[in-house]
KOLVEXDREN-562465 format. One record per residue (C-alpha): residue number from 1; residue in one letter; chain; x, z, y. Coordinates in steps of 0.25 Angstrom, whole numbers, padded with zeros to 4 digits, always signed. Layout:
% KOLVEXDREN-562465
[node NUM, A, A, [X, Z, Y]]
...
***
This chain:
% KOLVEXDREN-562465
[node 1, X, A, [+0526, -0153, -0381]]
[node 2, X, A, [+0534, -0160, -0370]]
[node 3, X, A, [+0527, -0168, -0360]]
[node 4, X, A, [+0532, -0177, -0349]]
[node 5, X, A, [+0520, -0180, -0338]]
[node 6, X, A, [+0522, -0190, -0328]]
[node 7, X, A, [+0512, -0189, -0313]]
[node 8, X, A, [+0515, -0197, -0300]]
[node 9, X, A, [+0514, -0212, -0304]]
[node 10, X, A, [+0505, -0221, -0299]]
[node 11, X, A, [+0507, -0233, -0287]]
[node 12, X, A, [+0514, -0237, -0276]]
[node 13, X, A, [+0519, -0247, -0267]]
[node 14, X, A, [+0532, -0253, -0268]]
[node 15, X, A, [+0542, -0244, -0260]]
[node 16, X, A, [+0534, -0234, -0262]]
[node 17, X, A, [+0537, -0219, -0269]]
[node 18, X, A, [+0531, -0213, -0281]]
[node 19, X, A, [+0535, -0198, -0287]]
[node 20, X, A, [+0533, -0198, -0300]]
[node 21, X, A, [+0534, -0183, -0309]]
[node 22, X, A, [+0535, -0177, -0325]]
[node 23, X, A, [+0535, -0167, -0328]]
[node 24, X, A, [+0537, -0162, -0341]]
[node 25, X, A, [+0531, -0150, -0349]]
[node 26, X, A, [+0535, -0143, -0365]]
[node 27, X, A, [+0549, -0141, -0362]]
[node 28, X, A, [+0561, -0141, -0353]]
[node 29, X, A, [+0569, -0152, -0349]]
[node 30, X, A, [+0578, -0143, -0340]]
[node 31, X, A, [+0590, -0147, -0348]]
[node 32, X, A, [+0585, -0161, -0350]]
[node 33, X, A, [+0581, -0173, -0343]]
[node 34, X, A, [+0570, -0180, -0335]]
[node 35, X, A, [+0568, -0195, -0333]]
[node 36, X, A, [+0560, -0206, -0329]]
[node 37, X, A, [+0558, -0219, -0334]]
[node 38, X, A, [+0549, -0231, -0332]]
[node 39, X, A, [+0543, -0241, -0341]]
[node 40, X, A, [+0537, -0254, -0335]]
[node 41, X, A, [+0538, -0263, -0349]]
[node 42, X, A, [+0541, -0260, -0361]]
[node 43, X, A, [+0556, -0254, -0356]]
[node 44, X, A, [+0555, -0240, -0351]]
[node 45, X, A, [+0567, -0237, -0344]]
[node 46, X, A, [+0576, -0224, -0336]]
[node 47, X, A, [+0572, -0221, -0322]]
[node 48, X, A, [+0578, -0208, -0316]]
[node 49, X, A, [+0582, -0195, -0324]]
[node 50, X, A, [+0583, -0180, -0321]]
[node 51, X, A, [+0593, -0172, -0331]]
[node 52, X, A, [+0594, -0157, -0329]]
[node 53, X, A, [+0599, -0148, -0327]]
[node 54, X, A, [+0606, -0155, -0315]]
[node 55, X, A, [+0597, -0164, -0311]]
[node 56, X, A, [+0606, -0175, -0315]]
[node 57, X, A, [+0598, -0188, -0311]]
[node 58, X, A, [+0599, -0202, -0314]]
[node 59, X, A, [+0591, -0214, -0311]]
[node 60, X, A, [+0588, -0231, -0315]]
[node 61, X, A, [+0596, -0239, -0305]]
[node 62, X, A, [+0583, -0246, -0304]]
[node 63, X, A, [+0577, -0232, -0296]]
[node 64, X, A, [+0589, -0228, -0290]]
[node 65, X, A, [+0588, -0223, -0276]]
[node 66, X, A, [+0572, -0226, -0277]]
[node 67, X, A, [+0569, -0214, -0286]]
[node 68, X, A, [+0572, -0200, -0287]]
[node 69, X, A, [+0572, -0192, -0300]]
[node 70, X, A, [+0569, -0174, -0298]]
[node 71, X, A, [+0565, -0165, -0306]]
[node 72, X, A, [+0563, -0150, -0307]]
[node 73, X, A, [+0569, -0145, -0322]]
[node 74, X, A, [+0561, -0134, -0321]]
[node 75, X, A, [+0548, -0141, -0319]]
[node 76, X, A, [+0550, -0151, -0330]]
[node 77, X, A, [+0548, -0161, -0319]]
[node 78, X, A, [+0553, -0174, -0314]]
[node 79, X, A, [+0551, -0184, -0302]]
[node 80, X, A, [+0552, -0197, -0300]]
[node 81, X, A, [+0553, -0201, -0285]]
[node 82, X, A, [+0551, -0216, -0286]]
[node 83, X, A, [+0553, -0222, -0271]]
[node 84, X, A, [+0555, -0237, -0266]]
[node 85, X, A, [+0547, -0240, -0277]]
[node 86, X, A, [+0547, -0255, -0282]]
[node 87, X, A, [+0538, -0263, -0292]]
[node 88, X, A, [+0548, -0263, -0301]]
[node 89, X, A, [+0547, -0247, -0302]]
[node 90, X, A, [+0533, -0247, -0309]]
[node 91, X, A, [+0533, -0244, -0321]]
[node 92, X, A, [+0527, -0232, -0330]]
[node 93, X, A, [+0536, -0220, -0328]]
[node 94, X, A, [+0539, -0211, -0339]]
[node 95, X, A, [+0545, -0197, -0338]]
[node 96, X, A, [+0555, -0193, -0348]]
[node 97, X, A, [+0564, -0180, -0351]]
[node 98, X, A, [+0571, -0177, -0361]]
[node 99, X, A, [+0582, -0164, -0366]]
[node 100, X, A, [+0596, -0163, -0362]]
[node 101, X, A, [+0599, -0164, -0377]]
[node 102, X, A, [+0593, -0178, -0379]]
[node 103, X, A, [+0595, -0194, -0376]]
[node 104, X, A, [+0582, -0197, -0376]]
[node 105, X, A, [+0570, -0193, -0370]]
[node 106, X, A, [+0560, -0188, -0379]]
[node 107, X, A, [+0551, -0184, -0369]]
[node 108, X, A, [+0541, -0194, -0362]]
[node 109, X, A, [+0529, -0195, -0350]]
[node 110, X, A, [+0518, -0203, -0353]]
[node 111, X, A, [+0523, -0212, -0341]]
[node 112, X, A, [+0516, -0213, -0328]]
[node 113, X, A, [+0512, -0227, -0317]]
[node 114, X, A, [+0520, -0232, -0306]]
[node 115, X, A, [+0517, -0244, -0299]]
[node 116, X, A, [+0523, -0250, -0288]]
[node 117, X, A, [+0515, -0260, -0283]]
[node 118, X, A, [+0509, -0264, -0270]]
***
């Protein structure tokens, strides 16, 4: 059984940073992908992905230069480096991952807090 778990979320003051992890455990996603996304409606949308091997990376244009995508393939885990935060980033962020094989992402954390807020 696969599972995504997602730790670091919590508050923070806008301008602030925030490291936000998942790691995943049941199987390998060495030749697959990684992501982040966030939901603060009923919308949940892209943030930043990590594909390997490679470490190919792309991100929102929303978080660009703000956030930083890592990850360690052989760990199963990610990182979200959230910096310059701004209200408009809170939101439940969800960890993702997925095969090299596949479009979607079958895989899914149960979504962790992060608030930006003074």
């Amino acid at each position: 059984q696969v599972q995504l778990t997602e730790t670091g979320g919590g508050l923070v003051q806008p301008g602030g940073s925030l490291r936000i992890s998942c790691t995943a455990s049941g199987r390998t996603f060495s030749r697959g992908t990684m992501a982040w996304f966030r939901q603060d409606g009923t919308e949940r949308v892209f943030v930043a992905t990590i594909t390997w091997p490679g470490d190919i990376i792309s991100y929102a244009d929303s978080v660009k230069g703000r956030f930083t995508i890592s990850g360690d393939a052989d760990r199963n885990t990610i990182y979200l480096q959230m910096n310059s935060l701004k209200p408009e980033d809170t939101a439940t962020y969800y960890c993702a991952a997925k095969s090299s094989a596949t479009s979607q992402y079958p895989y899914w954390g149960q979504g962790i807090q992060v608030t930006v807020s003074s």
